[in-house]
N, C-alpha and C positions, 0 to 999 in steps of 0.2 A: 681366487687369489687369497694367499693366507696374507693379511693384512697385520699379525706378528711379527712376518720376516721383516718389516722396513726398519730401516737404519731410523735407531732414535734421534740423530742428532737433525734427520730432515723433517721431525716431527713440531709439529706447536698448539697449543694448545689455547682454543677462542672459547670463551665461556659467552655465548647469547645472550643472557637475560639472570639475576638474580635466583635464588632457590625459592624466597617468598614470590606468590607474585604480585606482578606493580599494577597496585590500585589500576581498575578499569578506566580510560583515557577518550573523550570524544577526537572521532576525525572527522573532516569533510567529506561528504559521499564526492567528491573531486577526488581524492587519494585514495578511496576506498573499489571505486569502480569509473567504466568506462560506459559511454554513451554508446551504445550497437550502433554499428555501421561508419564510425569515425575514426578511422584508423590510418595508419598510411600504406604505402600500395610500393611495393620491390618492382624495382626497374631495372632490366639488365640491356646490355649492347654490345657489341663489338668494334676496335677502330685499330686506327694508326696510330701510332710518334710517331714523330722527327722530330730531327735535330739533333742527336744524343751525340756525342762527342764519344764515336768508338767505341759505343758499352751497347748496341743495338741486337738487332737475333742474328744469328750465322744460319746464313739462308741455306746452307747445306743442310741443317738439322731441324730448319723450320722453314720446310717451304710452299707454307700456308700464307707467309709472310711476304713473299714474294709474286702469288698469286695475289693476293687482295690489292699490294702495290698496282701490278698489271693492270686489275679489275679497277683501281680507282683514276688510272691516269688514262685507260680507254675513256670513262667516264669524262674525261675531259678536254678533250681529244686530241692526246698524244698515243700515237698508234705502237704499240713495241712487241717485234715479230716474236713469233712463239717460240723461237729457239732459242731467245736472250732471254736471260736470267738476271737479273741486275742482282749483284753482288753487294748489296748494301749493307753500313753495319753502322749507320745511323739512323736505323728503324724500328722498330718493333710493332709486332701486335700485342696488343692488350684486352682486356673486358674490363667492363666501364660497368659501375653497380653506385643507385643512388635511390633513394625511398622519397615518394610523391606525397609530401601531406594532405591532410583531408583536406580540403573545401580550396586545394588550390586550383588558378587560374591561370588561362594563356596568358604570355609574358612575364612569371615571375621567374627568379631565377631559385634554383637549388645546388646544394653542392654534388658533386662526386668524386668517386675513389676510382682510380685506373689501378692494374695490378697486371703485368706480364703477363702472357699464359705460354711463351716461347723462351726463348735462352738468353733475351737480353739480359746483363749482367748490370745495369743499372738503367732508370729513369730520369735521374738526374740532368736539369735543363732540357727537357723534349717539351714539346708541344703536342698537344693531341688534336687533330685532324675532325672535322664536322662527323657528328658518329648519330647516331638515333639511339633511341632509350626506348625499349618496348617492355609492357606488361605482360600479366600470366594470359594476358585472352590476345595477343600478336600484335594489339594497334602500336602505333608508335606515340609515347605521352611526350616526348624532351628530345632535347635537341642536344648534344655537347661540344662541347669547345674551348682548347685552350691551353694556356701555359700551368706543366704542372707544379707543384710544390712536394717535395722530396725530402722526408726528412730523414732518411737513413743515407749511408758514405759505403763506397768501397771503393779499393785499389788493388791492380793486379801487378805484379811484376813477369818480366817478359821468361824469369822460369817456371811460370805455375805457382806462383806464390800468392796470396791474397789474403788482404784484412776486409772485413766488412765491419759494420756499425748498423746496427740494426736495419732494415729492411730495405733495402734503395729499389728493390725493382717496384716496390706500392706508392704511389703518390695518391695526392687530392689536389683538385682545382675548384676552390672556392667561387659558389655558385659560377661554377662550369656548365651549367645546363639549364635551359630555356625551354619553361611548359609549355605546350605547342597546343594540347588537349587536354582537358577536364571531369573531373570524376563527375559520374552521374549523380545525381541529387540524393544524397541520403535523406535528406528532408522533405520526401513526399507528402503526397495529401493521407495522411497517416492521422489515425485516433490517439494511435499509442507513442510514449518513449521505452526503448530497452535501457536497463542498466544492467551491464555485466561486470560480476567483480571480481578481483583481478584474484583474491583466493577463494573458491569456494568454501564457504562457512555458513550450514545455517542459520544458527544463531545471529550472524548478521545480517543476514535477508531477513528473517523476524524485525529485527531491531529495525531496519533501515525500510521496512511498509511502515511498521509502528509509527516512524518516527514523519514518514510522506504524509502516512493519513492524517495525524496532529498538525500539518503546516498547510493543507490543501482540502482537511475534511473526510470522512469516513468513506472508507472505497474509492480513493484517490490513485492506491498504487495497490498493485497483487503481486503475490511471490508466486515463482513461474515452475522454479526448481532450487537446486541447492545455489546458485550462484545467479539468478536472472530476476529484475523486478520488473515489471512493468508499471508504468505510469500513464493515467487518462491523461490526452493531450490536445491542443486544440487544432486545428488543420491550417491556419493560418501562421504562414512560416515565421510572421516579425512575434506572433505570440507565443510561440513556439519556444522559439531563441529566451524571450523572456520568463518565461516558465524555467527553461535549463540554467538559467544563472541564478535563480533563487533555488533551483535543487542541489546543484553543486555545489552550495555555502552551506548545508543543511549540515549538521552534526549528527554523526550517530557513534556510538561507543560499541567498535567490533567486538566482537566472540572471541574469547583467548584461543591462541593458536594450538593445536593436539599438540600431544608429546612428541618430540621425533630428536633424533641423533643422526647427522650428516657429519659422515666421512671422507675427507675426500685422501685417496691409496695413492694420489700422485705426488702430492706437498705433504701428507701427511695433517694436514692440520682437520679436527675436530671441533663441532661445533654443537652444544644440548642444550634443547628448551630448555625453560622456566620450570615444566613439568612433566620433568622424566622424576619418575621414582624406581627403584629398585626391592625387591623382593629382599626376604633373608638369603644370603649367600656366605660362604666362606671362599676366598680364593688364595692361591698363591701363586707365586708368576713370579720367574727367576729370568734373566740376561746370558741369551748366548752370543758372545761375538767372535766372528770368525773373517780372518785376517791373510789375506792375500799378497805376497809380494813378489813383485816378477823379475829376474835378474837375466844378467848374459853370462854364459860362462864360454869361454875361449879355448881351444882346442891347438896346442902349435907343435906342429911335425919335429921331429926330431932335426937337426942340420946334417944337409944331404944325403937327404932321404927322397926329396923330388917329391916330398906332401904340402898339402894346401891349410892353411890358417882356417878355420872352422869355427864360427862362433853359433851356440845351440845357445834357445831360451832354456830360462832356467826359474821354478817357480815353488816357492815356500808358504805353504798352506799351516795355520796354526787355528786353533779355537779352545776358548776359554769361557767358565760357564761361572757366572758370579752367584753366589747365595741367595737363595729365597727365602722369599718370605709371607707369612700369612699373614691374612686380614679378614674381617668377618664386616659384613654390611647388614646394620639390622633393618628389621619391615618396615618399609617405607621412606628408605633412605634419600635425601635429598638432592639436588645438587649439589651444594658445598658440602656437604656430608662425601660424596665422590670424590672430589678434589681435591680434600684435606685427609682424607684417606690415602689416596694414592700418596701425597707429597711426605706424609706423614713414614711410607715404609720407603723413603727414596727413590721410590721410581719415578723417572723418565716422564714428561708428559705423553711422548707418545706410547708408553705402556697403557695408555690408557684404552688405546684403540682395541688393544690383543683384549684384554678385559672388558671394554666392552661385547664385543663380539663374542666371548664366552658368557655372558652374561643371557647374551640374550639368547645365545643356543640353547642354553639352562631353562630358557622359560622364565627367567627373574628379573626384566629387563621389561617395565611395561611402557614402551615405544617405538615407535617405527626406526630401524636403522637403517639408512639410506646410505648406499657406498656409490658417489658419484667420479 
């Protein structure tokens, strides 16, 4: 993708972090990293609605809908012969997706999100129908249930006509689902705690033994790799717990973040560390824009002649290329030194993109550019 061709005016321009950078700053090893093995756990399932008020699946084009119908009222024992099809268009199927936190227990409840996966045209006012919630390893952890919450609109007119308002076939039923089963104990009879941080930096693994070993004593914690500590721990789970909540207060002051440039080519918007620098460069970068307009142009037979009215597209292409101009970046040019540059020759924040990415073709550009 040549990331020069996007329209400047879809561009904008986020500046990160200052060109000096900010005095080094303590955080808690609680922001800095996570506890191994504490995390939450993706639950998916399948179910019904009802109730929908004429916005359900059209069981001709989903008749997966119509089977699970079948399948759930066998279940209960209404018998309906194989050759009837109930034509219902107050139902739908849905998938049902909600995350298990750590250390939860049968009977608490959690939320989740229902989302179509057939042609209903809206969720609004359904109900969802007792559904199961399984893990990546097939048990079933939750239970769902319930009346959903819809926060998008739509309406159809009986010619094909339709407005929507952001998303009506996703809802969420607040703590709609009931933990049935329990994560295994991440707090075995274990020596160790992991701490994994959420960016790898060594410098902050350094920093954050340094700082274990000074609050618990020399060979208290080891760096494992670039992102893992380990911590002596005692096997007794109430001391355990009490160890993690004096290390999670601890202070340690991370390693400043590498240089990098994120682009993202779809909003256009830009985003540079603290410490991107740039090499000696000279550049110049001029504006082409090219202008599209589409018309109809109408065709009318002569009078009786027995021809037909005739209307062809009709389309006016034009491109105009604005002046450029040079600029010169000297060694080791900074952030704001970037930014007052570009603004300095009139261009565009998102001229900034096209330049950068010449920048760093050049080899003059010491950071990672990341185009997300």
């Amino acid at each position: 993708m040549n990331l020069s061709s996007l329209p400047c005016r879809l561009l904008a321009l986020v500046v990160a972090a200052c060109a000096l950078a900010a005095p080094a700053h303590a955080e808690r090893i609680k922001d800095l990293a996570q506890v191994g093995g504490v995390r939450n756990n993706q639950l998916v399932g399948y179910g019904l609605v009802v109730g929908l008020d004429n916005s359900g699946d059209r069981t001709s084009q989903a008749p997966f809908t119509v089977q699970s119908l079948k399948n759930m009222l066998g279940e209960l024992g209404v018998n309906v012969p194989a050759n009837v099809n109930p034509q219902l268009k107050n139902v739908a199927a849905v998938a049902i997706q909600a995350e298990l936190p750590p250390f939860a227990k049968p009977g608490q409840p959690i939320d989740v999100t229902v989302s179509s996966i057939g042609n209903a045209v809206s969720l609004r006012g359904g109900s969802l129908l007792m559904a199961p919630l399984k893990g990546a390893d097939g048990q079933v952890y939750a239970i769902a249930q319930g009346s959903l919450i819809v926060g998008g609109f739509g309406a159809q007119g009986k010619d094909g006509s339709r407005i929507s308002v952001n998303v009506p076939s996703v809802g969420r039923i607040p703590n709609g689902a009931t933990v049935e089963r329990a994560l295994p104990d991440v707090f075995g009879a274990s020596d160790q705690i992991t701490l994994n941080l959420h960016q790898n930096d060594f410098t902050t693994v350094s920093r954050m033994v340094a700082a274990l070993d000074s609050a618990f004593g020399p060979g208290a914690a080891q760096a494992v790799d670039g992102g893992t500590v380990s911590v002596r721990s005692p096997t007794d789970p109430s001391a355990r717990i009490g160890l993690l909540a004096r290390i999670e207060n601890l202070e340690v002051s991370p390693g400043v973040a590498p240089a990098k440039v994120v682009v993202n080519a779809r909003t256009g918007t830009v985003v540079i560390g603290s410490q991107v620098r740039v090499s000696p460069a000279a550049i110049s970068h001029g504006s082409l824009t090219v202008s599209i307009t589409e018309g109809t142009s109408v065709s009318q037979p002569g009078a009786f002649s027995n021809g037909q009215t005739v209307a062809a597209p009709q389309s006016t292409i034009t491109a105009t290329s604005e002046g450029s101009r040079m600029f010169k970046f000297e060694g080791g040019t900074t952030l704001d030194q970037i930014v007052r540059a570009v603004n300095e020759v009139g261009a565009a924040p998102g001229d900034l993109i096209a330049i950068l990415e010449a920048l760093k073709q050049a080899g003059a550009l010491s950071a990672e550019l990341e185009v997300i």
